[in-house]
C-alpha positions as CSV (number, residue, x, y, z in Angstrom):
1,X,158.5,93.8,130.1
2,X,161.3,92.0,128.8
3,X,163.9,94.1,126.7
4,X,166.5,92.9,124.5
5,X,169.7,92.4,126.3
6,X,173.9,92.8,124.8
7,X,174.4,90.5,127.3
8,X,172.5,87.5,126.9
9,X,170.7,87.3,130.1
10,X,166.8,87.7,128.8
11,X,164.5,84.4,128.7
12,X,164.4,84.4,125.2
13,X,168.1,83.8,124.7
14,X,167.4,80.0,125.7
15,X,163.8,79.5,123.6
16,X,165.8,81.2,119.6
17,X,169.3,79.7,120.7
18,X,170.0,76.2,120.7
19,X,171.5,73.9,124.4
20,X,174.4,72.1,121.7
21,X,175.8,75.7,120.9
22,X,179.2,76.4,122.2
23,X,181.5,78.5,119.9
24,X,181.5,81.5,117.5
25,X,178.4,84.0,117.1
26,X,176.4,82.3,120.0
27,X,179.8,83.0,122.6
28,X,177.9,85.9,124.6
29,X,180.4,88.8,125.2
30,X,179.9,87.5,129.2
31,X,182.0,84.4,128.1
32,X,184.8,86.1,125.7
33,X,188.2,87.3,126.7
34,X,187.3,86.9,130.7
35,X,189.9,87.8,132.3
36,X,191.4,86.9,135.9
37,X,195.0,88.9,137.1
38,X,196.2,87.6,140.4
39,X,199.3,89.2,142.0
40,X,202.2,87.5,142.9
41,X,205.5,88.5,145.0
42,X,207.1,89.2,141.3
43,X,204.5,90.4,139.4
44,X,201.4,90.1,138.3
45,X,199.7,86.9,136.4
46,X,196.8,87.4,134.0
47,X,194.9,84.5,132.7
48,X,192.3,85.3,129.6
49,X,189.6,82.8,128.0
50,X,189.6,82.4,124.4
51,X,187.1,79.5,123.8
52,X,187.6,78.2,120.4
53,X,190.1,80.3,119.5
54,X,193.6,79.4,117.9
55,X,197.1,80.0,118.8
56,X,197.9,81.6,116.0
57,X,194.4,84.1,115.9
58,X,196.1,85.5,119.1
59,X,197.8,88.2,119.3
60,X,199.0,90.2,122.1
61,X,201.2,94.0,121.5
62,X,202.8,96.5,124.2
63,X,202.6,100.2,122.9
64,X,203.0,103.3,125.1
65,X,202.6,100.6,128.3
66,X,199.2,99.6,127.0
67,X,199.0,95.7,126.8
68,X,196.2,95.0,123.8
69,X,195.0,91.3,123.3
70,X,193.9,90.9,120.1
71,X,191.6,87.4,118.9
72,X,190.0,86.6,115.5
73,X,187.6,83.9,114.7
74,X,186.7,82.4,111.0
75,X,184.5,79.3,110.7
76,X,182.0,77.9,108.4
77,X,179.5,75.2,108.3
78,X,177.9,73.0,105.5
79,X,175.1,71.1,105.6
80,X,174.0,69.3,102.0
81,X,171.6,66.9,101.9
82,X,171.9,63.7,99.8
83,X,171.3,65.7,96.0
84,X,174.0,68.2,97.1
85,X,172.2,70.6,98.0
86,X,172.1,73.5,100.8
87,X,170.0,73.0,103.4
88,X,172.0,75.2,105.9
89,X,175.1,77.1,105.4
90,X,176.4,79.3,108.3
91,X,179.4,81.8,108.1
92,X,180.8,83.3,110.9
93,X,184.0,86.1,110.9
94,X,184.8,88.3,113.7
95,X,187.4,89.8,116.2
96,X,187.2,91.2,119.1
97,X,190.2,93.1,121.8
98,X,191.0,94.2,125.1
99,X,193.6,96.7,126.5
100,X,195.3,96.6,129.7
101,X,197.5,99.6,131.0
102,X,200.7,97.9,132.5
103,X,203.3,100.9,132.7
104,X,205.8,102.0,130.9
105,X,208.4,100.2,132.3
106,X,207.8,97.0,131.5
107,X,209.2,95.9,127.6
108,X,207.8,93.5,125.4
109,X,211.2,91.0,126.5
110,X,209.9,91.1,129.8
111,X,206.5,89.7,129.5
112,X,206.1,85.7,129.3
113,X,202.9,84.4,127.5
114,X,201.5,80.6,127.0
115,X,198.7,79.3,125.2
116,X,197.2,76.3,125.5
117,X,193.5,74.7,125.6
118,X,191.9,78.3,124.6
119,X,193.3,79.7,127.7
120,X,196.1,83.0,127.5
121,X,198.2,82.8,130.4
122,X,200.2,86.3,130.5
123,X,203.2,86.5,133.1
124,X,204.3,90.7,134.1
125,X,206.7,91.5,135.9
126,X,206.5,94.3,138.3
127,X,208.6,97.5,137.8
128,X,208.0,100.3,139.0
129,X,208.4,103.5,137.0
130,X,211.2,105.8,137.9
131,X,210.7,109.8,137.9
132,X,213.3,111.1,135.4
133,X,215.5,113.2,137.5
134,X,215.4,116.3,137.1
135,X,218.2,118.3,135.7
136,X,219.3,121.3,137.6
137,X,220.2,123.7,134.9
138,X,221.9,127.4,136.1
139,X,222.0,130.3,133.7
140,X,225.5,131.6,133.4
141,X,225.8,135.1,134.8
142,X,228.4,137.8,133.3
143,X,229.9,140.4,135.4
C-alpha cells in the first residue's frame, strides 16, 4: 500500500513532479539545510547546503550557546502566452531553520562563516566551558 511520504521517497513523487525541477517548493526537506560537521585539532567545521538560496537570505545568530541558521526563499514565475495572457503563474515563499547547541563559551567574534555557491561553511572554535568557582563563603561568628 503506498502512503504519502514528508519525505519524498514514495513512487509517485517522480510520476506528479517533473525530472527539470531543481529549486524552491519541489527541494524535499532530504535536500535542505544538510548538514556535515567534521572535527579538526581546533575546532569543529560545519558545512550546510542551501541550494538556491542567497547570501543575503542567510542568517546565522548565537543565543544562550545555541547556534540557529536561519534561510528564506522568494521566487515567482510567469508564463504569458503571445496575447498576454496567464497560462501559468507560480509563487513560491518560505523559510525554513535549524539549531545547533555549541556551548556557552564560544562568542559570536569567535565563529568564522563563508558563503559561496549555496554552500554555508561555519568555522567553531573549541572552548571548553569552565565551572565557575565556587566561592567559599564563612558566616561570621560573635563571641
Amino acid at each position: 500500500m503506498l502512503m504519502p511520504s514528508i519525505f519524498r521517497e514514495n513512487l509517485l513523487d517522480d510520476f506528479f513532479g517533473s525530472p527539470f525541477r531543481t529549486h524552491s517548493y519541489e527541494t524535499s526537506v532530504n535536500e535542505m539545510m544538510k548538514t556535515d560537521v567534521k572535527e579538526n585539532g581546533q575546532g569543529y567545521e560545519m558545512i550546510m547546503n542551501l541550494p538556491g538560496i542567497k547570501k543575503e537570505d542567510v542568517k546565522a545568530e548565537l543565543k544562550d550557546g545555541y547556534l540557529t541558521i536561519q534561510a528564506s526563499s522568494n521566487s515567482e514565475k510567469n508564463e504569458k502566452d503571445s496575447e498576454g495572457r496567464y497560462i501559468r503563474r507560480e509563487r513560491y515563499s518560505g523559510s525554513c531553520s535549524r539549531s545547533f547547541y555549541i556551548g556557552e563559551a564560544v562568542r559570536q567574534e569567535d565563529i568564522k562563516a563563508r558563503f559561496e555557491d549555496g554552500t554555508l561553511k561555519l568555522l567553531i572554535p573549541k572552548k571548553e566551558e569552565r565551572p565557575a568557582a565556587e566561592e567559599k563563603r564563612y558566616i561570621a561568628i560573635e563571641g
